[in-house]
C-alpha positions in Angstrom: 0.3 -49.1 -42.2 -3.3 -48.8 -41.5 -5.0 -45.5 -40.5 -6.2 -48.0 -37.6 -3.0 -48.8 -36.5 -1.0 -45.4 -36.4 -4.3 -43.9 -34.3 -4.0 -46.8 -31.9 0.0 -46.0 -31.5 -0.8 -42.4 -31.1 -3.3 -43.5 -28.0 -1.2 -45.6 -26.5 2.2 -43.2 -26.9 -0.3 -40.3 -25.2 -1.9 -42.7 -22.5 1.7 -43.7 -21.1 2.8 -39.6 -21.4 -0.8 -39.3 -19.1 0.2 -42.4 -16.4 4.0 -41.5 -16.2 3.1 -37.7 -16.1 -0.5 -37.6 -13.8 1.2 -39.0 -10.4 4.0 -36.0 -10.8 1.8 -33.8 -11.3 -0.5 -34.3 -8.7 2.9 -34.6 -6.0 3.4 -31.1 -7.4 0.1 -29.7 -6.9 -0.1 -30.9 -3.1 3.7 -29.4 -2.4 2.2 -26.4 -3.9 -1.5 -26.3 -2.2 0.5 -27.6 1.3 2.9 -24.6 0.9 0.5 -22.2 0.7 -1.9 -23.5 3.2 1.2 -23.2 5.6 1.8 -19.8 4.9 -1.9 -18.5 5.1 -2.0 -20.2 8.4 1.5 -18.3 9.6 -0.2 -15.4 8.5 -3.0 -15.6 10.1 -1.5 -16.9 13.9 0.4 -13.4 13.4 -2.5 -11.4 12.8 -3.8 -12.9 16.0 -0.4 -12.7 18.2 -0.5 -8.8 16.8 -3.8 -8.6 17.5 -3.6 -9.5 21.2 -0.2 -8.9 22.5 -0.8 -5.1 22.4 -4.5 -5.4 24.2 -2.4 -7.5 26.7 0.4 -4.7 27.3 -1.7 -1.9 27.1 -5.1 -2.4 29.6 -3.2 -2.9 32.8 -0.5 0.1 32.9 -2.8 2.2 31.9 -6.3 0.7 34.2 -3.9 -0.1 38.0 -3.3 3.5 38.4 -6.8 5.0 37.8 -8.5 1.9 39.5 -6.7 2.7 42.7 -7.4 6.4 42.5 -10.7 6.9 40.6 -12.3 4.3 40.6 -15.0 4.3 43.6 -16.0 7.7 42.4 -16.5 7.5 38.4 -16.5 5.6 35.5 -13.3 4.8 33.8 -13.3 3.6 30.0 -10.1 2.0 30.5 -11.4 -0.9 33.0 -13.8 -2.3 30.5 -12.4 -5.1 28.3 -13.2 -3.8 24.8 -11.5 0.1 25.4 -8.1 -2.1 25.4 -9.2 -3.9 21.7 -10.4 -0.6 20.2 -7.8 1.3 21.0 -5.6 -1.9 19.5 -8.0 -1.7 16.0 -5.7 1.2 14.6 -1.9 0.0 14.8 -3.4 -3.4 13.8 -4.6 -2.0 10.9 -1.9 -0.1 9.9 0.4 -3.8 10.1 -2.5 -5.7 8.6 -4.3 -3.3 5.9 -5.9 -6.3 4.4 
């Protein structure tokens, strides 16, 4: 057998391992990279519900009652938008340290 020969089997024995084993892999790769695209993006539409909700529950309890009262005669932090959100930045942070 020529030195020829055997290295032309060897190619040919590695080239079928690459075709049979290059489609498997690359099903396993996307299962992978689609997995993990799916959970970042759960992740991330929780941050945002978490985010929100609370600025949502908390503004208007605490705004109807002074805006009635108080609110012809001074300012009241809780009737602008953002007083909600920073009070929110906190407990979001302690569910979401990253």
């Amino acid at each position: 057998m020529s030195p020829m020969n055997w290295l032309a089997r060897v190619n040919l024995a590695i080239g079928a391992v690459f075709a049979v084993g290059a489609p498997r892999a690359a099903r396993v790769c996307a299962s992978i990279r689609r997995s993990h695209a799916r959970t970042a993006a759960f992740a991330a539409v929780g941050r945002r519900m978490d985010g929100r909700s609370p600025c949502a529950r908390t503004r208007p309890p605490k705004i109807v009652p002074l805006r009635r009262a108080r609110m012809h005669s001074e300012f009241l932090p809780p009737s602008v938008p953002s007083y909600a959100a920073t009070q929110n930045f906190p407990r979001l942070r302690e569910n979401h340290p990253d």
